[in-house]
C-alpha positions as CSV (number, residue, x, y, z in Angstrom):
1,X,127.7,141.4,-41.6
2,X,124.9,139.0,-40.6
3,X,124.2,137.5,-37.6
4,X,125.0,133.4,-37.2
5,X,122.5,131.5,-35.2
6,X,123.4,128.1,-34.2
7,X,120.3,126.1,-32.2
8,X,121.9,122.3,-31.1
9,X,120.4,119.8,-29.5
10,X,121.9,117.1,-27.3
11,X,120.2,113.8,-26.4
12,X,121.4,110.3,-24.9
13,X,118.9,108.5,-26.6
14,X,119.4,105.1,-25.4
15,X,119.1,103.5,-28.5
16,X,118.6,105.6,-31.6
17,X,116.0,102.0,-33.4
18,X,114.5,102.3,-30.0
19,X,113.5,105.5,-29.6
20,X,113.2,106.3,-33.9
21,X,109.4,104.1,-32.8
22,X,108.7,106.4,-30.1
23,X,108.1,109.9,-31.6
24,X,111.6,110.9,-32.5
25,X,110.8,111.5,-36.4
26,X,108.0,113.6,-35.4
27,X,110.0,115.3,-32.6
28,X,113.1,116.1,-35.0
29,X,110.7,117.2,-37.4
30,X,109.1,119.8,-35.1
31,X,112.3,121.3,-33.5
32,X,114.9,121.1,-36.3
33,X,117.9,122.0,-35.1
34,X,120.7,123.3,-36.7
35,X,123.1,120.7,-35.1
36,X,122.3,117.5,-32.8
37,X,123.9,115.5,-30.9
38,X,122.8,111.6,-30.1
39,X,125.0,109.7,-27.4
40,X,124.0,105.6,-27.4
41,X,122.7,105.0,-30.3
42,X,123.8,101.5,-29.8
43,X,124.3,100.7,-34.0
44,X,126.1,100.2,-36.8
45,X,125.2,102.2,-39.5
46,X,124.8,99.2,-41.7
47,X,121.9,98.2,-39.1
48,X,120.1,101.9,-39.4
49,X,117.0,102.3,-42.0
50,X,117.8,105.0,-45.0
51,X,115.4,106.9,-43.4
52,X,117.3,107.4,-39.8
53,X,121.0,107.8,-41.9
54,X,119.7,110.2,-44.2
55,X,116.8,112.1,-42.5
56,X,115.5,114.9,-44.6
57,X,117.1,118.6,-44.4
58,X,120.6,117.1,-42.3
59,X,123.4,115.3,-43.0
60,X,124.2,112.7,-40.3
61,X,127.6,111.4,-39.4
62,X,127.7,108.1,-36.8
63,X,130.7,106.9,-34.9
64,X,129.9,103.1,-33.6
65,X,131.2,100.6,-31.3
66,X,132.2,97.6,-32.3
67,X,130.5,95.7,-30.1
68,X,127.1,96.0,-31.4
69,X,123.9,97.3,-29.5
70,X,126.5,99.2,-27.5
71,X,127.7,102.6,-26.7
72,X,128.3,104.7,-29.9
73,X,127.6,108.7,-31.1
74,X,126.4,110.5,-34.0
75,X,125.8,114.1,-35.3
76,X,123.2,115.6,-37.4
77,X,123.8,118.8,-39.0
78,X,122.1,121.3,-41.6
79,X,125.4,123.4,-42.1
80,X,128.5,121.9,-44.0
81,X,130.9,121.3,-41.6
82,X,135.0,122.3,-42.4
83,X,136.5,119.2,-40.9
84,X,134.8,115.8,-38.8
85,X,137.4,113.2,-36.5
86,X,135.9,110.3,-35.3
87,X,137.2,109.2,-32.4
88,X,140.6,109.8,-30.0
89,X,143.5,108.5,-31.7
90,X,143.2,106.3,-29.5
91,X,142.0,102.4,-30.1
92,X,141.4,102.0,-26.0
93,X,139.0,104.3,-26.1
94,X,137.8,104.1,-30.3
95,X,136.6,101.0,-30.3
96,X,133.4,101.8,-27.7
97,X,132.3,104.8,-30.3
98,X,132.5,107.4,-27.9
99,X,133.3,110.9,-29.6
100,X,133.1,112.8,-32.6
101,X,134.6,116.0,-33.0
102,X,132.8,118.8,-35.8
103,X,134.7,121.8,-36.8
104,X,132.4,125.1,-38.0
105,X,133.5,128.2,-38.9
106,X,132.7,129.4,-35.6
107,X,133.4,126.6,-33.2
108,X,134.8,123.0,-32.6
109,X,131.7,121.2,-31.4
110,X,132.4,117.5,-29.7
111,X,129.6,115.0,-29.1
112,X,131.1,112.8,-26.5
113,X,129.2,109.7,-24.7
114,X,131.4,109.4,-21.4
115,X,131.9,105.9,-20.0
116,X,130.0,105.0,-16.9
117,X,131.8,104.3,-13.9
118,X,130.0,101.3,-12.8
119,X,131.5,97.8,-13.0
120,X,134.4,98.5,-10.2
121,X,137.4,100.6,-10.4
122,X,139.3,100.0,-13.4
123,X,135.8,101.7,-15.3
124,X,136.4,104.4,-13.1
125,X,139.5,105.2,-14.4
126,X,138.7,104.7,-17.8
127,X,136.2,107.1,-17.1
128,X,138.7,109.3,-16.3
129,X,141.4,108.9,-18.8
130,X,138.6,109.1,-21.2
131,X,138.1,112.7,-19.7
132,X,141.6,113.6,-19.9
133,X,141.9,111.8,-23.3
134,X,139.1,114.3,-24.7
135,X,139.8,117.7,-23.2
136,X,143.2,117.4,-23.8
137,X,142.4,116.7,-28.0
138,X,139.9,120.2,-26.6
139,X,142.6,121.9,-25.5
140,X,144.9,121.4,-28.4
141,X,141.9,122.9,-30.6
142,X,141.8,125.6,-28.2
143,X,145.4,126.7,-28.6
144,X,144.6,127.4,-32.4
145,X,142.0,130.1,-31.0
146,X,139.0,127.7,-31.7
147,X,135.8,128.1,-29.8
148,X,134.9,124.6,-27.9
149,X,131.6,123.2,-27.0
150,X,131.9,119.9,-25.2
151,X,128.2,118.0,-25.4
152,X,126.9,115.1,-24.0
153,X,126.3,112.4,-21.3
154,X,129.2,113.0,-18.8
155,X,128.1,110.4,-16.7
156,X,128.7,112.5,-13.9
157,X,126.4,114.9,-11.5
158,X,128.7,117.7,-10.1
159,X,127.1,119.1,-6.9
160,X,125.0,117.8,-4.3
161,X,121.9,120.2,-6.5
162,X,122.4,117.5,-9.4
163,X,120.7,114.7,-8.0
164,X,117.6,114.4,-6.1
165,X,119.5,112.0,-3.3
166,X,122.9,113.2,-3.0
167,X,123.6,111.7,0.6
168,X,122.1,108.2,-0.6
169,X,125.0,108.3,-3.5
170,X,127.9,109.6,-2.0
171,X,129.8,105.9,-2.9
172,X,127.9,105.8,-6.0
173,X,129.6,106.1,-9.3
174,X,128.5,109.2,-11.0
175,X,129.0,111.0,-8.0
176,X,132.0,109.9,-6.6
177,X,134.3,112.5,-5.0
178,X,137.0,111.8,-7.8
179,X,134.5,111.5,-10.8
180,X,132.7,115.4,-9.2
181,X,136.4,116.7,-8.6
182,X,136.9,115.9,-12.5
183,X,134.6,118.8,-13.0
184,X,135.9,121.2,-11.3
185,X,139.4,120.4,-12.5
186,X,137.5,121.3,-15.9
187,X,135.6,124.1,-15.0
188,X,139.2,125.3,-13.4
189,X,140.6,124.9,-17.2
190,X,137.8,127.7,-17.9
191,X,135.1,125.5,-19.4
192,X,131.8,126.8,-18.1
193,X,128.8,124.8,-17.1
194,X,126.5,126.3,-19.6
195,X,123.2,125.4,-17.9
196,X,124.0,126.7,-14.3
197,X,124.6,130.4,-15.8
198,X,120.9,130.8,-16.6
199,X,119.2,128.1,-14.1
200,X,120.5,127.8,-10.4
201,X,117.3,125.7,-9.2
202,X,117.4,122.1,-8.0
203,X,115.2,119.7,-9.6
204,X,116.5,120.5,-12.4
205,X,117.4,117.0,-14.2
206,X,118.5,115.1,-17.5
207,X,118.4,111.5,-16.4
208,X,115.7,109.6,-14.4
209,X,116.2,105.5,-13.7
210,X,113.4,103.8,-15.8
211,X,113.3,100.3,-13.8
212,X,112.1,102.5,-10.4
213,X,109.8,104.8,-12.6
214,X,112.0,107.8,-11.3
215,X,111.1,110.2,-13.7
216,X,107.6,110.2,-12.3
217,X,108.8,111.3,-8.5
218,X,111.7,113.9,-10.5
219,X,113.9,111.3,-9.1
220,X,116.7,112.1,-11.0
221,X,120.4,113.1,-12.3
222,X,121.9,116.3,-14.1
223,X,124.7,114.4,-16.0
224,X,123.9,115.3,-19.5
225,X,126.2,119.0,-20.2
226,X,127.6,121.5,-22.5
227,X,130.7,122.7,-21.2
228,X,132.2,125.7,-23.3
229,X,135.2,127.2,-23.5
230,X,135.0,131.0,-21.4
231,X,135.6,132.6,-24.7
232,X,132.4,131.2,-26.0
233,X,130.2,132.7,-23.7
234,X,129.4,136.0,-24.6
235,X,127.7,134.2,-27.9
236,X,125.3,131.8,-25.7
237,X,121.5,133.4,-25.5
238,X,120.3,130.3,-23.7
239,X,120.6,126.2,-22.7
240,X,117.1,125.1,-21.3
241,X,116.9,121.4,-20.4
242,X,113.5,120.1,-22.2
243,X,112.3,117.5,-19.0
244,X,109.3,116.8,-20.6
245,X,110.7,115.1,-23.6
246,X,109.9,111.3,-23.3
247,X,111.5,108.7,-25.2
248,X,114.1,107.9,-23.4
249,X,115.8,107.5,-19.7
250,X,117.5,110.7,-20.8
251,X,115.8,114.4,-22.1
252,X,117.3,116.6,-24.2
253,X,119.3,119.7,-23.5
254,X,119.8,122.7,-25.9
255,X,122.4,125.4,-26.6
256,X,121.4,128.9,-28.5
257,X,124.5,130.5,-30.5
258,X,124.8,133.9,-32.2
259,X,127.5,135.0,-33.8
């Protein structure tokens, strides 16, 4: 039987127009994923060029607010895949464009964009029901023996090695005590912080803060994930962060199957 590689991607791209003028083509072209996954994209499809819906060798699938220039998620994939949901189920959180879920053979794959927490407390616990919203629609999957990879901007940095100035952003959303205890709640459902198996360093970041030039100090956040269900581990060969990938406010991260 031969092996299955899977190689995805994962990028906030703030702006998928934006950032399609900055390199991206050229970028896409030169890694070629088998999957990836864009979080703010901030379009309607009917808004996106022929040449950013139907980009040669993939097959792209978006999921839009409907407040335009806003939120909104997409997938681009080289391998057919068996089924694709859009959304929740759920109009509170559908209507921002937030998830979209990808069945394989092998795995359920989810690109989620998770709300940010900013704006006072009532997007805090959106935030969080969005979070309980999604891996409960994971764990459901899960049940039916499915493998689960969870990608995407979480909006959250988990411990104090996540962010260059923990102490400064203790009462910060993003790193709130009860946005970082969300992630442990899921890593205690047995979802696995891909990255942190193979990279325990600090410094290690996926988000810098473009109006204070942050990525040019390594100012930054780690709030961009995989989580996986334990299952899927023994498959992973690697999930580097690519930091030097300019474009936007956020890099892309990466994920190495084989089945």
């Amino acid at each position: 039987m031969s092996q299955k590689n899977y190689r995805i991607l994962c990028w906030n791209v703030n702006g998928i127009r934006a950032i399609w003028k900055k390199g991206f083509p050229e970028w896409l072209t030169k890694e070629m994923p088998d999957v990836l996954c864009l979080q703010e994209t901030k379009a309607q499809p009917e808004q996106l060029d022929d040449e950013i819906k139907n980009f040669s060798g993939y097959k792209s699938y978006f999921f839009s607010a409907q407040k335009k220039g806003y939120s909104g998620v997409a997938i681009y994939t080289k391998h057919e895949p068996l089924k694709v949901r859009y959304g929740l189920d759920d109009d509170t959180f559908d209507v921002e464009g937030r998830c979209i879920e990808m069945e394989f053979e092998d795995f359920v794959l989810y690109t989620a964009y998770f709300p940010n927490g900013g704006r006072g407390p009532e997007r805090v616990k959106y935030k969080l029901d969005f979070y309980d919203s999604l891996f409960q629609r994971a764990e459901n999957m899960r049940k039916k023996n499915k493998n689960i990879v969870i990608c995407g901007d979480y909006n959250t940095a988990h411990k104090e090695i996540d962010l260059a100035r923990p102490k400064e952003n203790s009462k910060t959303t993003g790193f709130l005590p009860i946005e970082r205890e969300w992630i442990d709640k899921i890593i205690d459902m047995k979802y696995v912080d891909i990255f942190r198996e193979f990279n325990k360093e600090a410094g290690q970041y996926t988000y810098w803060d473009q109006i204070t030039r942050a990525r040019d100090r390594n100012v930054g956040w780690r709030i961009d994930y995989y989580m996986i269900s334990e299952e899927l581990r023994k498959y992973v060969k690697s999930a580097p962060i690519h930091m030097n990938v300019m474009g936007s406010d956020h890099c892309p991260i990466e994920l190495n199957l084989s089945f």
